[in-house]
DSSP file (Angstrom, degrees, kcal/mol; ACC not computed):
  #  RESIDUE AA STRUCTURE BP1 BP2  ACC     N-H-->O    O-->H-N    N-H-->O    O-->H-N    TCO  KAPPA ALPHA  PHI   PSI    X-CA   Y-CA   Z-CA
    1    1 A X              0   0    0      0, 0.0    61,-3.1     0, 0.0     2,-0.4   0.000 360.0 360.0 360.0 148.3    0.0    0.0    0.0
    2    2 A X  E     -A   61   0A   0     59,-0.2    36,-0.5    60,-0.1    59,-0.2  -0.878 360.0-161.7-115.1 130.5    1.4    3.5   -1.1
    3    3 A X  E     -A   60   0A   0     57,-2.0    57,-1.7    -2,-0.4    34,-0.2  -0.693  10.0-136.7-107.1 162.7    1.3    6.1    2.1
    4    4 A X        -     0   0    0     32,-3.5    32,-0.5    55,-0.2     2,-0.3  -0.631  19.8-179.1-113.6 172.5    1.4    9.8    1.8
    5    5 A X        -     0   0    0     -2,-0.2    53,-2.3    30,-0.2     2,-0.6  -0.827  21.0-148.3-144.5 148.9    3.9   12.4    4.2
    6    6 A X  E     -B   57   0A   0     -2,-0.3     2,-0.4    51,-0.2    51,-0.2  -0.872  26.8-175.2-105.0 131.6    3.5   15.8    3.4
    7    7 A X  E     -B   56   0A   0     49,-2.6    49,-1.1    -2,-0.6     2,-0.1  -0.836  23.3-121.5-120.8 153.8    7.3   17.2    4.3
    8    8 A X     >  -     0   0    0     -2,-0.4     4,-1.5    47,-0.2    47,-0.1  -0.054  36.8-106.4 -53.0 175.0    8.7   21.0    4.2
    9    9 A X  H  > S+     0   0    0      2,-0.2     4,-1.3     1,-0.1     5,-0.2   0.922 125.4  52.9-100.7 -38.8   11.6   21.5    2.0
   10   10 A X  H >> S+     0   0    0     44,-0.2     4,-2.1     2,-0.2     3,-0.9   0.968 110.3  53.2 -41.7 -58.0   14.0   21.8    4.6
   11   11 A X  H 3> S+     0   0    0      1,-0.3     4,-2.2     2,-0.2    -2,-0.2   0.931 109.5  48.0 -51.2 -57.1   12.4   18.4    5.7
   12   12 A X  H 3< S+     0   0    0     -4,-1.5     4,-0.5     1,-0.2    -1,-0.3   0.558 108.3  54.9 -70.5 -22.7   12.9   16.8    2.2
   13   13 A X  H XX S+     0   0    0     -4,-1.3     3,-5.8    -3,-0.9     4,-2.3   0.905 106.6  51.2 -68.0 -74.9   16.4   18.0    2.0
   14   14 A X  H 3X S+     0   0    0     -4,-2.1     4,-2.3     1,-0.3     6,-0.6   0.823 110.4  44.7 -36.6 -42.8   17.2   16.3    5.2
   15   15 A X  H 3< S+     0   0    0     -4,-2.2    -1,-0.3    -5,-0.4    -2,-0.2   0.793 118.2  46.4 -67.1 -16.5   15.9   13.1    4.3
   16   16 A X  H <4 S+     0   0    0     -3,-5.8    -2,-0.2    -4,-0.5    -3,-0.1   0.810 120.6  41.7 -99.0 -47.9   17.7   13.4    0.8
   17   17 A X  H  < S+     0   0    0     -4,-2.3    -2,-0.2     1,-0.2    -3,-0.1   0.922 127.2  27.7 -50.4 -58.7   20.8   14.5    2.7
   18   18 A X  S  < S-     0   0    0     -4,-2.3    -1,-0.2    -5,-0.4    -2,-0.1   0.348  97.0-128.3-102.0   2.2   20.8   12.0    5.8
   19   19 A X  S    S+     0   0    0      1,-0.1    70,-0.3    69,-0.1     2,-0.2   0.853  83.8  60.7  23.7  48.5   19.0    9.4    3.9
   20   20 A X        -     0   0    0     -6,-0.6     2,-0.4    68,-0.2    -2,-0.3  -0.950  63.9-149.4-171.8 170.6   16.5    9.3    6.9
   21   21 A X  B     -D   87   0B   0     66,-1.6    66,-2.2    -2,-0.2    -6,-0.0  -0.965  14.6-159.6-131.5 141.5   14.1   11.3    8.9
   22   22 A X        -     0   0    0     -2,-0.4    64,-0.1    64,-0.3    10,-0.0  -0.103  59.2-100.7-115.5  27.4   13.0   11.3   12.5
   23   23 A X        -     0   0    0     64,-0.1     5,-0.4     4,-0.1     8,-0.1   0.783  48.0 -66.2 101.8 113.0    9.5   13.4   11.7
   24   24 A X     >  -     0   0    0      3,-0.2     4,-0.7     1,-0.1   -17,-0.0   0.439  60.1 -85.0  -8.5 179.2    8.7   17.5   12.3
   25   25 A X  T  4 S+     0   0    0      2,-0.2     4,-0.4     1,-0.1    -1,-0.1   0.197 134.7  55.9 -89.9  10.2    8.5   19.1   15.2
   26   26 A X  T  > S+     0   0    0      2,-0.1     4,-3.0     3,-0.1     6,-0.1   0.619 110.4  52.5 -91.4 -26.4    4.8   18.1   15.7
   27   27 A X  H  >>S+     0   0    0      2,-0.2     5,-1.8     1,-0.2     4,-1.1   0.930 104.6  56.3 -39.6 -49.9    6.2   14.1   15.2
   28   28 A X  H ><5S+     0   0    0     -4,-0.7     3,-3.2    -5,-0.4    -1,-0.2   0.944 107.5  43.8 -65.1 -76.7    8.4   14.8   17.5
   29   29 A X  H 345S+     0   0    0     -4,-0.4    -1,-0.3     1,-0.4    -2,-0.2   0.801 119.5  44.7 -22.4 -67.5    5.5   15.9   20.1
   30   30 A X  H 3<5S-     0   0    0     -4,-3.0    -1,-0.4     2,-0.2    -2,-0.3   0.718 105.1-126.2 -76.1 -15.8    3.7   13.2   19.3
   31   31 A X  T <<5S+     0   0    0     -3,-3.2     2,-0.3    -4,-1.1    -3,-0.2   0.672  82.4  63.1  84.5  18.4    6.2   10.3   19.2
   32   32 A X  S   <S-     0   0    0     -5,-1.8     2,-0.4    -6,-0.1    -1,-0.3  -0.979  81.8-110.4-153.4 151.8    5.3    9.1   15.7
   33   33 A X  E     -E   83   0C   0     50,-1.4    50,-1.4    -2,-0.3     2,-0.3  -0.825  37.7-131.1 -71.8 138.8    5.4   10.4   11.9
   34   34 A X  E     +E   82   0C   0     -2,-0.4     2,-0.4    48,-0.2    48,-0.2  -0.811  30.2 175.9 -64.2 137.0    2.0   11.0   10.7
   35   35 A X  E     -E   81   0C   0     46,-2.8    46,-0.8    -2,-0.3     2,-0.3  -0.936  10.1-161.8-133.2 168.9    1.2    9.6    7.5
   36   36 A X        -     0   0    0    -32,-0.5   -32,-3.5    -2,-0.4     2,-0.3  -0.905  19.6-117.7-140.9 149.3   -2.2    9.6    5.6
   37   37 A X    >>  -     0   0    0     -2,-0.3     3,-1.6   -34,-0.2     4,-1.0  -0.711  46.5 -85.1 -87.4 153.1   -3.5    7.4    2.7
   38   38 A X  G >4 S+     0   0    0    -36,-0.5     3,-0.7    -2,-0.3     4,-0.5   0.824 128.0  49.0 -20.8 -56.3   -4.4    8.8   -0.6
   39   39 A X  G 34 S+     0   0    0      1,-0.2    -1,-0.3     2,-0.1    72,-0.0   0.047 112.7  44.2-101.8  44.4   -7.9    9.7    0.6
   40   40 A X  G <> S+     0   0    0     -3,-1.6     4,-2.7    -2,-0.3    -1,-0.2   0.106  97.8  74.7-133.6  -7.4   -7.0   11.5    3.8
   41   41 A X  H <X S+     0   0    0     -4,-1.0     4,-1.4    -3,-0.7     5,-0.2   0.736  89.7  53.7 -80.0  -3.6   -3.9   13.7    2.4
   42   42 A X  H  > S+     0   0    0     -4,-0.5     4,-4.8     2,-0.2     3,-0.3   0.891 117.1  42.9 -86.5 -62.2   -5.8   16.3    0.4
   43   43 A X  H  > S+     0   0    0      1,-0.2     4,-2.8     2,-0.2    -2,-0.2   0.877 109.6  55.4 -48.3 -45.9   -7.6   16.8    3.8
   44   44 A X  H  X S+     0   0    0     -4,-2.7     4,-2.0     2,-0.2    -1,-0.2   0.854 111.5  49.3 -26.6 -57.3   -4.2   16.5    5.9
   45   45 A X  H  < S+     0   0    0     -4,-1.4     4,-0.5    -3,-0.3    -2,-0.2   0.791 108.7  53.2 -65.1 -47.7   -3.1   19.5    3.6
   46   46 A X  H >X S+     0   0    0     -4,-4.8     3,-0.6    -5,-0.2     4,-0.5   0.990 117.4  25.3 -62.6 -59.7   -5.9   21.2    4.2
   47   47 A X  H 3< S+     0   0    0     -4,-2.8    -2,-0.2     1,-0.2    -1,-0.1   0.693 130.4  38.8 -84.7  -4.7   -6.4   21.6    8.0
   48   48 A X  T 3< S+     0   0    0     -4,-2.0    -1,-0.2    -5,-0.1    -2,-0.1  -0.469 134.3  22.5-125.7  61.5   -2.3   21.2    9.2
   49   49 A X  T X4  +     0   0    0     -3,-0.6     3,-1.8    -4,-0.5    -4,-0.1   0.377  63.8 150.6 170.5  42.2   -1.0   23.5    5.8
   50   50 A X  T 3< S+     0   0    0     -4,-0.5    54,-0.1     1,-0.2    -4,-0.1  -0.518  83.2  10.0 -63.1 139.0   -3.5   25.6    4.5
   51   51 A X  T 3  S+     0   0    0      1,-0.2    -1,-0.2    -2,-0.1     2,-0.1   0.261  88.6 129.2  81.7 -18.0   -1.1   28.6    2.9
   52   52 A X    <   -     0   0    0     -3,-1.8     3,-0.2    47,-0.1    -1,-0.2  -0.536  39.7-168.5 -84.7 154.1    2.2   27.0    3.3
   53   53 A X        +     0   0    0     -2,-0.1    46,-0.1     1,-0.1    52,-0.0  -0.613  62.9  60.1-117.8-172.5    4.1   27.1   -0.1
   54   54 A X        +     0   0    0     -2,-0.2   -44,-0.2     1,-0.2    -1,-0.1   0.653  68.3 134.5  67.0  17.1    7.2   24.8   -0.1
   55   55 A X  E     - C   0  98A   0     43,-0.8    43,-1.8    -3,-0.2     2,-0.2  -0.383  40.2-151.3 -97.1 171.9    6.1   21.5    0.5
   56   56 A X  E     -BC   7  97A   0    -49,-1.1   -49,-2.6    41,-0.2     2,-0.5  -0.911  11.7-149.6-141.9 133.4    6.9   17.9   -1.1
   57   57 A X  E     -BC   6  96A   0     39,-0.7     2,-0.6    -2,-0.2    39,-0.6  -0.828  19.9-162.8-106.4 113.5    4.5   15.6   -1.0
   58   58 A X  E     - C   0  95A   0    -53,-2.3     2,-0.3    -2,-0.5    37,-0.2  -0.909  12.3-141.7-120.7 129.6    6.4   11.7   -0.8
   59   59 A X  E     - C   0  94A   0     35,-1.5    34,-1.7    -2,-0.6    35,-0.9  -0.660  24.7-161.4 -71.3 128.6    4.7    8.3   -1.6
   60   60 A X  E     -AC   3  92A   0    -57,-1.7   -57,-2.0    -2,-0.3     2,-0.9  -0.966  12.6-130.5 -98.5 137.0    6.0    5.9    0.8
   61   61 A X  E >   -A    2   0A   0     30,-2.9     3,-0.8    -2,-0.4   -59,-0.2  -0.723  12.5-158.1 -77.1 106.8    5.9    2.1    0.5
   62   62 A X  G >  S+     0   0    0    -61,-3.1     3,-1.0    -2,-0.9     4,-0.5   0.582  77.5  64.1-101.8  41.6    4.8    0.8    3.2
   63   63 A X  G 3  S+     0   0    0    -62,-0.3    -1,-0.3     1,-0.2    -2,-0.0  -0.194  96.4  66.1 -87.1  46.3    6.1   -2.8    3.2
   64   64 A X  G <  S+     0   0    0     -3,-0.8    -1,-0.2     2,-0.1    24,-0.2  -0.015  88.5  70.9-129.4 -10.7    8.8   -1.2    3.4
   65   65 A X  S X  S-     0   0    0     -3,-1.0     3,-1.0     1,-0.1     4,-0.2   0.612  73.2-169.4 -59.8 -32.7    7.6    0.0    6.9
   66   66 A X  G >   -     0   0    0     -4,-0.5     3,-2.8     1,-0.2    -2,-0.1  -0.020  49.3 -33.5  49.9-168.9    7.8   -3.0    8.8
   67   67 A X  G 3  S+     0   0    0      1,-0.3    -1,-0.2    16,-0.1    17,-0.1   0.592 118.6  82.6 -46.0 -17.8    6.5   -3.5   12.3
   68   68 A X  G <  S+     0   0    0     -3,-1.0    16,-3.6    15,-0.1    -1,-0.3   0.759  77.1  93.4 -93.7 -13.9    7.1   -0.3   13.2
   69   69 A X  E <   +F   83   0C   0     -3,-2.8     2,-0.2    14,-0.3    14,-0.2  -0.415  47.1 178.0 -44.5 134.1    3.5    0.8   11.3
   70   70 A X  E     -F   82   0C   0     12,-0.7    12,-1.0    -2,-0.1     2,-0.6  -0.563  27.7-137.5-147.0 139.4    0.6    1.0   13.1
   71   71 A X  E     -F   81   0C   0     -2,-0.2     2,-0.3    10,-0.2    10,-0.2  -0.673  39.3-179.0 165.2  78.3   -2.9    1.9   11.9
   72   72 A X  E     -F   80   0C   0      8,-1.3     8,-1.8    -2,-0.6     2,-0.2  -0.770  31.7 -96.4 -84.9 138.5   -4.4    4.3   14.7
   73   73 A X  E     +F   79   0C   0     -2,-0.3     6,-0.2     6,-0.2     2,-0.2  -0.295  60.2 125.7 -53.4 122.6   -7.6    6.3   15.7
   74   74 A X  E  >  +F   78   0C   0      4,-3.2     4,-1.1     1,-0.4     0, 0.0  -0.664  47.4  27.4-144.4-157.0   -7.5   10.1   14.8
   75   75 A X  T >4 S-     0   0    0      1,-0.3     3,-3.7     2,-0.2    -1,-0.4   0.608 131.3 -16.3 -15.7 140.8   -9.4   12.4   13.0
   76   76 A X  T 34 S-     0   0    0      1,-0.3    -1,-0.3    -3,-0.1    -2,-0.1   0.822 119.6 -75.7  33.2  54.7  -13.1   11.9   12.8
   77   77 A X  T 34 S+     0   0    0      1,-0.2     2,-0.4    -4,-0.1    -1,-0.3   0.780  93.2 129.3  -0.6  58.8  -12.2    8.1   13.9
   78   78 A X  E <<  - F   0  74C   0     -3,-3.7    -4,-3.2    -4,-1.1     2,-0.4  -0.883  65.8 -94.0-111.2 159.7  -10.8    6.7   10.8
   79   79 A X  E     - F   0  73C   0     -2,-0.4     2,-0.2    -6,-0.2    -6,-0.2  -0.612  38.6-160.1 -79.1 128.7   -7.7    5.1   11.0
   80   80 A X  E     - F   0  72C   0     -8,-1.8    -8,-1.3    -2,-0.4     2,-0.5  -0.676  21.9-113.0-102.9 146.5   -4.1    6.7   10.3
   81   81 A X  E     +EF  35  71C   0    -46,-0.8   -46,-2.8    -2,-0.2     2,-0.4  -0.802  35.0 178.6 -76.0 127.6   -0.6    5.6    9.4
   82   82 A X  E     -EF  34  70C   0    -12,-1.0     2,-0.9    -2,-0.5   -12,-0.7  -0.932  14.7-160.6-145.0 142.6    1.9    6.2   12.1
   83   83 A X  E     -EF  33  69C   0    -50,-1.4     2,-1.6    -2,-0.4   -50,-1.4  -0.772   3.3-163.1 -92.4 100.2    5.1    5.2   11.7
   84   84 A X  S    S+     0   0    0    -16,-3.6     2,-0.2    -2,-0.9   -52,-0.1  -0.413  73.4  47.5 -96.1  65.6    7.2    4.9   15.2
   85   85 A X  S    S-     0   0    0     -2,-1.6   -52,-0.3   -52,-0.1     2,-0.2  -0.829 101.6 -77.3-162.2-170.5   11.0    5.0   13.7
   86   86 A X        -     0   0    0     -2,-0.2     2,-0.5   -64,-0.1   -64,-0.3  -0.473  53.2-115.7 -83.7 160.6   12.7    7.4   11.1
   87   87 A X  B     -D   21   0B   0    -66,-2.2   -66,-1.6    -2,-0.2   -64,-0.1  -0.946  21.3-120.4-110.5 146.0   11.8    6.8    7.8
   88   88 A X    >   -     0   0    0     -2,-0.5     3,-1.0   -68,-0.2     4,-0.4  -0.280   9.6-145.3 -57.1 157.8   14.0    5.8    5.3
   89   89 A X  G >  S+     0   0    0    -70,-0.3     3,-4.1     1,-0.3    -1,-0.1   0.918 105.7  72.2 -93.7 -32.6   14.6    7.7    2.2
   90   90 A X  G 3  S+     0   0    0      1,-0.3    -1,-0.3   -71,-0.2   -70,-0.0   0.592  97.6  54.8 -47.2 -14.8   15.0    3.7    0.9
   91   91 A X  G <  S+     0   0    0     -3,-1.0   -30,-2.9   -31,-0.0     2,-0.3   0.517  82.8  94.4-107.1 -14.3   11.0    3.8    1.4
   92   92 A X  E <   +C   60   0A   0     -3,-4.1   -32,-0.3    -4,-0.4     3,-0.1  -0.616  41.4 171.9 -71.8 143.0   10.1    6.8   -0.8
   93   93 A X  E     +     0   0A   0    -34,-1.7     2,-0.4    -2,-0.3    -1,-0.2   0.669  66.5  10.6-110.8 -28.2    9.1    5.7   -4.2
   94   94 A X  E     -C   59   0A   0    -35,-0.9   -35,-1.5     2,-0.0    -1,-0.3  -0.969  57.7-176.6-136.3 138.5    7.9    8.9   -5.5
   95   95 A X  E     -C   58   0A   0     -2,-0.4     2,-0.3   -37,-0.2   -37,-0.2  -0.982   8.5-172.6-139.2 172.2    7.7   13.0   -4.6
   96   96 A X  E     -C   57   0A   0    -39,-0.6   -39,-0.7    -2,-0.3     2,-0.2  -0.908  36.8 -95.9-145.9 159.1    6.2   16.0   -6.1
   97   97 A X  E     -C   56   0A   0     -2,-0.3     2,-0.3   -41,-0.2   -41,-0.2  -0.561  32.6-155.7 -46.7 128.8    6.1   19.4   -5.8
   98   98 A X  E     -C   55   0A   0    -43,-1.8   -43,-0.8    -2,-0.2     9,-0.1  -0.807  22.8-169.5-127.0  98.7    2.7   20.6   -3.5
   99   99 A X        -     0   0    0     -2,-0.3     7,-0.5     7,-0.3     2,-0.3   0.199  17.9-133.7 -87.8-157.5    2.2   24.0   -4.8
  100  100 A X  B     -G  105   0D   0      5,-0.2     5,-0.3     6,-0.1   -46,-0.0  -0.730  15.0-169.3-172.6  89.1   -0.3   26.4   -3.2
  101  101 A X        -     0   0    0      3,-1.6     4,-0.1    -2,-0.3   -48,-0.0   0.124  54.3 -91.5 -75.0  14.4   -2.4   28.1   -5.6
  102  102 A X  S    S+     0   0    0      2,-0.3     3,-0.1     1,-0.1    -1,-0.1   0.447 120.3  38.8  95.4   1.0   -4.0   30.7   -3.4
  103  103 A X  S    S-     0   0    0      1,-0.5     2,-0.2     2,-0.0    -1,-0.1   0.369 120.7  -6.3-120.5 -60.8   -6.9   28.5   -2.4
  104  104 A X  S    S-     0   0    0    -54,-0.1    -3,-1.6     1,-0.1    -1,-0.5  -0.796  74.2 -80.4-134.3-166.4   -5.8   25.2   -2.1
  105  105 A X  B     -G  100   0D   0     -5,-0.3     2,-0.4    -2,-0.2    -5,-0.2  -0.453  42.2-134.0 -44.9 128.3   -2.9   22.6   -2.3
  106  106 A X        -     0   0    0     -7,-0.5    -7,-0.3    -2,-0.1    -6,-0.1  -0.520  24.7-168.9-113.8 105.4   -2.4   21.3   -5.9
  107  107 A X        -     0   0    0     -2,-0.4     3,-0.1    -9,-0.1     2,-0.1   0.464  28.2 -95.1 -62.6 173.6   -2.1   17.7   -5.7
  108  108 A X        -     0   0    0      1,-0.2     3,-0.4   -12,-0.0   -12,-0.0  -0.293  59.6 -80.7 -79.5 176.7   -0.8   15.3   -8.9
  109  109 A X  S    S+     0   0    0      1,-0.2    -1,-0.2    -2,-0.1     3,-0.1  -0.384 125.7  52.2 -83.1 153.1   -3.7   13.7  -11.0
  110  110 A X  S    S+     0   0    0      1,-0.3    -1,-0.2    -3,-0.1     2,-0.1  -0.317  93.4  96.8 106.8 -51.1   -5.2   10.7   -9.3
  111  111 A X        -     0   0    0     -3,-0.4     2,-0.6   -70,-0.0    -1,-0.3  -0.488  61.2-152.0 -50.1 123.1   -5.7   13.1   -5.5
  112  112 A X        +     0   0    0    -74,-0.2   -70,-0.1    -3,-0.1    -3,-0.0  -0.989  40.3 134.8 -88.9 121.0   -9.1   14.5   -5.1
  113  113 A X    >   +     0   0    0     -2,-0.6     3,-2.4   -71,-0.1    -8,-0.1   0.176  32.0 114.7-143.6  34.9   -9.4   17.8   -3.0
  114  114 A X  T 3  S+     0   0    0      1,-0.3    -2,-0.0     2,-0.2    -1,-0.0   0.696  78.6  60.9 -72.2 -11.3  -11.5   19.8   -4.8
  115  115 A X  T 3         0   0    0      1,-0.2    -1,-0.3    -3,-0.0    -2,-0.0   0.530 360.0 360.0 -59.3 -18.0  -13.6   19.3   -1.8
  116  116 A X    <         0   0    0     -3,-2.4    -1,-0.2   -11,-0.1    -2,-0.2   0.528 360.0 360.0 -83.5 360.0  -10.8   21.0    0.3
């Protein structure tokens, strides 16, 4: 299954750099990465980075997660990815540019958030 992280650019260096991450400063706080599936990241974007320009949006594999997944209650109780290690850069398959068109996020084909 392909998992989403929405990263700063500073963040994306550092994983590109250090070929890892150990997760924002709200990760931190919380003791996990957040990650979202396809059909929670448009929403992610929306209520923790409405306005921010300078993001990368990175596909993670996660079999490539290992144990260290787990599938928790959050928002509206659906279930989230959260990752409890760093992630490896060895687990991105993909990034993008996530540009900020003055309303919303614009995501890659294949993303819905015209609801956002």
């Amino acid at each position: 299954m392909k998992l989403y992280k929405i990263l700063h650019a500073k963040e994306w260096a550092t994983l590109r750099r250090e070929g890892r991450f150990q997760g924002s400063e709200v990760d931190a706080i919380d003791g996990y990465i957040h990650l979202s599936t396809a059909l929670q990241v448009c929403e992610t974007a929306a209520k923790h980075f409405k306005g921010i320009t300078g993001l990368v949006l990175v596909e993670i594999d996660s079999d490539q997660l290992g144990d260290s997944l787990r599938w928790e209650t959050a928002r509206g109780s659906q279930l989230f990815p959260h990752y409890f290690d760093a992630l490896s850069e060895r687990a991105v398959t993909l990034s993008w540019a996530l540009p900020w068109d003055g309303h919303s996020h614009r995501f890659p084909d294949g993303f819905e958030n015209d609801i956002y």
